[in-house]
C-alpha positions in Angstrom: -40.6 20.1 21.8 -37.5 17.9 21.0 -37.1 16.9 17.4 -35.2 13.3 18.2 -36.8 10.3 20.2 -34.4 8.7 22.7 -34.2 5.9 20.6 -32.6 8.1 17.9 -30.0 9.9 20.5 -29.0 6.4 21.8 -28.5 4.8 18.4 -26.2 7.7 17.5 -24.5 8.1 20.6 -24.0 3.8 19.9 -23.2 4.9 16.2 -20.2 7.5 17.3 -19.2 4.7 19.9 -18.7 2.5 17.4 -16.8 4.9 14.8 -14.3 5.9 18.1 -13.6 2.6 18.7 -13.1 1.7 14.8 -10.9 4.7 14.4 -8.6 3.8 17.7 -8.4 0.1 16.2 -7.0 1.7 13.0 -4.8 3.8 14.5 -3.0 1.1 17.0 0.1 -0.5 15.1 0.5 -4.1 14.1 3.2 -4.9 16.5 5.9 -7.6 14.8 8.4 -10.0 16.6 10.2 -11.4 14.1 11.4 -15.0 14.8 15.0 -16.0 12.9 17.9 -13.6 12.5 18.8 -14.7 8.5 18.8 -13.0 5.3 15.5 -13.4 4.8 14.5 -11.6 8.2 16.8 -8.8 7.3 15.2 -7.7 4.3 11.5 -8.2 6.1 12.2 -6.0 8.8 13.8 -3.3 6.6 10.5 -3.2 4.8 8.6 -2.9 8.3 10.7 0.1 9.3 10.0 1.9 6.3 6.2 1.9 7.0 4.4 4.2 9.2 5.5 3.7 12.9 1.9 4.7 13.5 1.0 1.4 11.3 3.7 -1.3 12.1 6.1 -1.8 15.2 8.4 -4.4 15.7 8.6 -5.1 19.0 11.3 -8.3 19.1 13.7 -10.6 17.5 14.5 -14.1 18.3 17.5 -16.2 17.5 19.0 -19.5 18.6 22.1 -17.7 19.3 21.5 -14.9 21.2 24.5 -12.9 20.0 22.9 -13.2 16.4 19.5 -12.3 17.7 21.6 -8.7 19.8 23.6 -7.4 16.8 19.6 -8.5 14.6 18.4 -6.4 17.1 21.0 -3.2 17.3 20.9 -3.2 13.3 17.1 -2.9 12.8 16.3 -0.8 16.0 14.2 -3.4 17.6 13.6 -2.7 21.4 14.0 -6.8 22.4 16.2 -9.7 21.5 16.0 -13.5 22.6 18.2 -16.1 22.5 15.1 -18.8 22.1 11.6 -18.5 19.9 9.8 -19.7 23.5 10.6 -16.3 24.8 8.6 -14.5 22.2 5.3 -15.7 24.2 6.0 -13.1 26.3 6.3 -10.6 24.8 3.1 -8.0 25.5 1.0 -6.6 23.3 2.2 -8.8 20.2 -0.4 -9.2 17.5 1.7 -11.3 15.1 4.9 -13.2 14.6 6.7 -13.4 11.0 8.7 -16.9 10.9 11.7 -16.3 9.0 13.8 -19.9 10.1 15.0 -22.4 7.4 12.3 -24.6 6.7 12.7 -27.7 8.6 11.7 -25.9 11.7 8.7 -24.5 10.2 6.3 -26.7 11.7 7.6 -26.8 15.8 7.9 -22.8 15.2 4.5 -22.4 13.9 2.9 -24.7 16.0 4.3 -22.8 19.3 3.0 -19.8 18.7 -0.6 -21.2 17.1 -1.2 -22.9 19.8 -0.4 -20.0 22.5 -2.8 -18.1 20.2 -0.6 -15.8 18.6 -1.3 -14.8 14.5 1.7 -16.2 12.2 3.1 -15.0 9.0 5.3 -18.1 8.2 7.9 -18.2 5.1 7.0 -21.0 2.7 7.0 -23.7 2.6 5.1 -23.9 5.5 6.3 -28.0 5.8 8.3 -30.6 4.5 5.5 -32.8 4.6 1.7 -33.1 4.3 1.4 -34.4 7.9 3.4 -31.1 9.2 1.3 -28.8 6.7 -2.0 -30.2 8.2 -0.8 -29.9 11.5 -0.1 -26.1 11.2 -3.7 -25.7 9.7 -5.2 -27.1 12.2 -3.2 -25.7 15.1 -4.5 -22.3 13.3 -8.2 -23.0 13.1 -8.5 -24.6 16.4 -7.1 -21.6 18.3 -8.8 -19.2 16.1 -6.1 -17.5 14.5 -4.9 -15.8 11.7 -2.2 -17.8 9.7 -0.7 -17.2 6.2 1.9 -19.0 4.5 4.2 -16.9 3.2 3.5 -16.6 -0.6 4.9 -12.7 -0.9 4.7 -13.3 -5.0 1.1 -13.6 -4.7 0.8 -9.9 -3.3 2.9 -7.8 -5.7 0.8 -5.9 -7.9 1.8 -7.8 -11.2 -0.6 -10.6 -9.6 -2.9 -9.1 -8.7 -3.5 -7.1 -12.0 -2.9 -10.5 -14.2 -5.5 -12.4 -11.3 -8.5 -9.4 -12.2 -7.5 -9.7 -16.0 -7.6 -13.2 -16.3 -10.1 -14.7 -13.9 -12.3 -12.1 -13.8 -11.9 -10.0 -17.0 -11.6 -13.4 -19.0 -8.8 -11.2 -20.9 -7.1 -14.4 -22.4 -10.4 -17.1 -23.1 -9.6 -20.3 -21.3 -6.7 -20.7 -19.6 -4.9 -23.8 -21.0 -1.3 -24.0 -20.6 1.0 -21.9 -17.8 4.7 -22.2 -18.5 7.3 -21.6 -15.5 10.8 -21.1 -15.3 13.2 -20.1 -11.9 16.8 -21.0 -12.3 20.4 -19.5 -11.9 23.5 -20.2 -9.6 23.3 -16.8 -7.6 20.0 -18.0 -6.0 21.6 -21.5 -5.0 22.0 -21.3 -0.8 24.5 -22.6 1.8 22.4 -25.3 2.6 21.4 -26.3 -1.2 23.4 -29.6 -0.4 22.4 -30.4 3.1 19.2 -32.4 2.8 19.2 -31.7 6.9 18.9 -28.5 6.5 15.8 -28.8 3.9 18.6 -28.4 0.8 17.1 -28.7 -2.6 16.1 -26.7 -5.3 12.2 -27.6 -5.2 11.4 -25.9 -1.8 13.7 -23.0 -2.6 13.0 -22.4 -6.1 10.8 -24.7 -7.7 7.7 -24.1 -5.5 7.2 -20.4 -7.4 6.5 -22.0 -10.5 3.7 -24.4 -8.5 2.1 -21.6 -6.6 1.8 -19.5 -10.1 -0.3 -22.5 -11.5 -2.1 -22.7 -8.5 -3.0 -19.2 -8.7 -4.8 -20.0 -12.0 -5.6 -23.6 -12.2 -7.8 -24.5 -8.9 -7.9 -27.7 -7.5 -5.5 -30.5 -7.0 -3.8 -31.7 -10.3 -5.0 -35.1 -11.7 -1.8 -36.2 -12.9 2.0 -35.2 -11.3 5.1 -36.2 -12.8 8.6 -35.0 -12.1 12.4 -35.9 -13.1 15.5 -34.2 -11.3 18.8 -34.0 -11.2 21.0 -34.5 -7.9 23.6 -33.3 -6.3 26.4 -35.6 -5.1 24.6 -36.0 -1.8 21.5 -36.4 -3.0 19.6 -33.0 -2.9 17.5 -32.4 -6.5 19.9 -29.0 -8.3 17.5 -29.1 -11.1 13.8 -30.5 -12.2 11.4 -30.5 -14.8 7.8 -30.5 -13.3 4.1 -31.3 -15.4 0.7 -30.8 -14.0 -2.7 -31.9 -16.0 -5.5 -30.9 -14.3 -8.9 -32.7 -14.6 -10.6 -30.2 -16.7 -7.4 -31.0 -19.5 -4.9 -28.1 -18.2 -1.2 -28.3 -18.3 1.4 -26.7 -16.3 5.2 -27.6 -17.4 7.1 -26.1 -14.6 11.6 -26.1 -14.9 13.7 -24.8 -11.9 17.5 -25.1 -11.5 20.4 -24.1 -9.1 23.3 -25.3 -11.2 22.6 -23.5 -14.8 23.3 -20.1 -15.6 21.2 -17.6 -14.7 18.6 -16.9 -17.7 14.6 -15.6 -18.2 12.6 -16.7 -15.1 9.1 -16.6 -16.9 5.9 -17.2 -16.2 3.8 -17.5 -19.3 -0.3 -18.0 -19.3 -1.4 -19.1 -22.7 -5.2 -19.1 -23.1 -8.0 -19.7 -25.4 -7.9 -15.8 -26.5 -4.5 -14.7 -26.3 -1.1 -14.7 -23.6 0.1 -13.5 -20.5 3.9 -13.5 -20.0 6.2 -12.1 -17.2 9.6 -11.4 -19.0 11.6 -11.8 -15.8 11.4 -12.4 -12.3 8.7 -14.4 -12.2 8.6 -14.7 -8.2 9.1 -10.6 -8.3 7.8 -9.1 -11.3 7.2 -5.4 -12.0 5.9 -6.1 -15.2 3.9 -7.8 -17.6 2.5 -8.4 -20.5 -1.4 -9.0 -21.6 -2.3 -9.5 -25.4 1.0 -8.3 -26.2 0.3 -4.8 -24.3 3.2 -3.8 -21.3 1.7 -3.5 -18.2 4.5 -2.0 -15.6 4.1 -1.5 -11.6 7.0 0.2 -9.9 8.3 -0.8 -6.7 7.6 1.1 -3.5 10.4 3.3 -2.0 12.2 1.6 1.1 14.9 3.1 3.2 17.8 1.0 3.3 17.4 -1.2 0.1 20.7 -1.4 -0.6 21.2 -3.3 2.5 18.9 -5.9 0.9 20.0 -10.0 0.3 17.8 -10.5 -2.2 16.0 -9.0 -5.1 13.1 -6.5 -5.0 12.4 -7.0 -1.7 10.6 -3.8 -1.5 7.8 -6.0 -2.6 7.8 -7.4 1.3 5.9 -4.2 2.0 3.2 -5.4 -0.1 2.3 -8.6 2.0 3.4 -6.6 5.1 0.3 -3.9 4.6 -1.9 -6.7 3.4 -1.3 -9.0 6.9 -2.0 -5.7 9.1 -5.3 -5.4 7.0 -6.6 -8.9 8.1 -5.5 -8.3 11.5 -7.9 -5.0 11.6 -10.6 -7.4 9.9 -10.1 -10.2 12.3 -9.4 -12.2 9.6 -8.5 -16.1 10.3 -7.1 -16.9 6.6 -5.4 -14.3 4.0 -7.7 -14.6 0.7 -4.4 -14.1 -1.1 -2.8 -17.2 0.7 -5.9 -19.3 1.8 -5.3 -22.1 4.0 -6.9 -24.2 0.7 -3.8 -23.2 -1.2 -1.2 -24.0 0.6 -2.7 -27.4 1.5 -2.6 -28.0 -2.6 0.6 -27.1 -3.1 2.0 -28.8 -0.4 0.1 -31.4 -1.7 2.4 -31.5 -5.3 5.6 -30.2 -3.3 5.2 -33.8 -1.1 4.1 -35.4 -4.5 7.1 -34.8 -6.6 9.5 -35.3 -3.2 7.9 -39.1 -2.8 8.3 -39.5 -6.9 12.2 -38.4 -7.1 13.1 -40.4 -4.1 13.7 -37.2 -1.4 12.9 -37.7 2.4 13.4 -35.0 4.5 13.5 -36.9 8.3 11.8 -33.4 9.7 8.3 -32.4 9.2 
C-alpha cells in the first residue's frame, strides 16, 4: 500500500517544478547594454565586469559616434557597438539598459526604450523638467516596466545603515534639521558653462544634498527658496538651498563648482543626538551615530584605477541591487521609488523657475 496520495506526488512534483525553474531564473545573467560612451559609462561597466559573469553580462554599447561607441567597446570587452541608441532595440535577450548620456537627452533616451518595453537604469536627473520627469514615469508604468533613476548614493551601505538607524531604530529622536554640503573645482565638468548641454552646478552637484533630505524628510517641502551665483553665461557655479517641511523640518543645502574643494557633509541633527558623514557625502564609507564611527569598506573591483571619478566601486552596489528587482519582477526600486524622484524633481524644477534657469530640453 502506497504511503502518498496522488495529490501529494503531484504537488511535489509542482513543488520541484517550481524550485527548477526558480533556480534557472537565478542562475541566468542580467544582460546590460549600456547606452552613452562617457566617463560616467566607463566607470559603470568596469564595476559590471568585475561581477560574476554568471550574474551580469553586458551585451552592447551605444554611442552617437560610432567610433566612440568601437574603441567603448574594445576597452570593456563588450561583444556589440552602435553608432545610434535605436539600434539597442535589437539587441536579443536584453533585460535592461543603463542610460549613461548627459542629461538633456534623458527623457527621448528613456522614453525609447520604456516604451519598446525594455527595463531602464537611467543616471539622474532623470529630467530637466517636471513635464519630462512625468513623462518617463508614465512611459514606465504603462509598459510595465522596471525603471530607477539613478540615485547610486542611496545604495552604498553608509545609507543604508544611517536609513535602519534613523527611521527605524529612532537612534537620533526626531529628525529636525539635515545640513548638506558638495562643492570643489575638480568636480566642475566641460559642460558646467553650456546651459545646452544641461551645465550648472544644481543638476550636477547640488541634487545630492536634495536627495539626502529626501531620504529622511518624506513629502514635498512646504516652503523652497534658493540664491545662486552665475557664471558669465548664465549657468548657476554655486547656491545655497532651504527646505521647511510641513511638519516644521529644515534642510539648508550649499553646493559649489568654483570654491576650493573642502568637507562635503551631510549632517542629521535630531531630537536625541547627530548623524554626520565627514566626507563624501554622495560616496561615503563612513559615518558617524551619537558620536560612534561606523565604517563600510568598499568592494574590490578590477581596474579601479582606470576610474573618472571617486569610489566608484560603490556602482557595484546599485548594479547587484537592479539585477535583484529584475529576479523579483520588480516595476519600481524601493531604494529609488518612482515617488522620490517625482519629489525631487519637483524642488530641482522649483529652485531652476526661482533663479531664472530654463533649460529649452526636457
Amino acid at each position: 500500500m502506497k504511503w502518498y496520495s496522488d495529490a501529494m506526488l503531484i504537488t511535489t512534483l509542482n513543488d520541484i517544478g517550481v524550485a527548477l525553474q526558480e533556480n534557472k531564473r537565478m542562475s541566468k545573467p542580467t544582460n546590460w547594454a549600456i547606452c552613452g560612451a562617457g566617463q560616467i559609462s566607463n566607470d559603470f561597466c568596469i564595476c559590471v565586469n568585475s561581477l560574476p559573469k554568471t550574474e551580469h553580462s553586458i551585451l552592447a554599447i551605444a554611442a552617437k559616434d560610432q567610433a566612440r561607441a568601437k574603441e567603448f567597446a574594445s576597452l570593456h570587452s563588450i561583444p556589440k557597438s552602435f553608432g545610434s541608441y535605436e539600434e539597442l532595440l535589437q539587441v536579443p535577450n536584453l533585460d535592461i539598459v543603463y542610460i549613461g548620456t548627459i542629461h538633456p537627452f534623458h527623457v527621448e533616451t528613456c522614453l525609447l526604450f520604456l516604451n519598446a518595453g525594455i527595463n531602464v537604469l537611467c543616471e539622474k536627473p532623470v529630467a530637466l523638467s517636471m513635464e519630462g520627469c512625468h513623462k518617463v514615469l508614465d512611459a514606465a508604468k504603462k509598459n510595465n516596466v522596471l525603471f530607477v533613476e539613478g540615485w547610486w548614493s542611496r545604495f552604498f551601505p553608509v545609507y543604508k545603515f544611517m536609513r535602519e538607524e534613523v527611521l527605524v531604530k529612532g537612534a537620533i529622536g526626531d529628525v529636525k534639521i539635515i545640513e548638506a554640503s558638495f562643492c570643489g573645482p575638480k568636480l566642475t565638468q566641460k559642460r558646467l558653462d553650456k546651459w545646452q548641454l544641461g551645465g550648472g552646478g544644481l543638476t550636477d552637484i547640488g541634487a545630492y544634498g536634495i536627495q539626502a533630505a529626501n531620504m529622511f524628510f518624506k513629502g514635498k517641502p512646504s516652503i523652497v527658496k534658493a540664491e545662486v551665483a552665475y557664471t558669465e553665461t548664465g549657468e548657476d557655479k554655486s547656491g545655497v538651498i532651504l527646505l521647511k517641511y510641513p511638519s516644521g523640518q529644515l534642510a539648508c543645502l550649499n553646493y559649489s563648482m568654483e570654491t576650493a574643494e573642502g568637507v562635503n557633509h551631510l549632517i542629521i541633527r535630531g531630537t536625541k543626538g547627530n548623524v554626520v558623514i565627514p566626507d563624501k557625502l554622495w560616496c561615503p564609507t563612513q559615518v558617524y551615530i551619537n558620536g560612534k564611527k561606523h565604517e563600510f569598506q568598499l568592494p574590490e573591483v578590477k581596474d579601479k584605477e582606470k576610474f573618472n571619478f571617486t569610489n566608484c566601486e560603490g556602482f557595484t552596489y546599485e548594479i547587484q541591487c537592479i539585477r535583484e528587482c529584475l529576479l523579483r519582477g520588480d516595476k519600481e526600486c524601493s531604494t529609488v521609488p518612482h515617488e522620490d524622484t517625482e519629489v525631487i524633481m519637483s524642488v530641482l524644477t522649483d529652485v531652476l523657475k526661482q533663479v531664472g534657469i530654463k533649460y529649452s530640453s526636457l
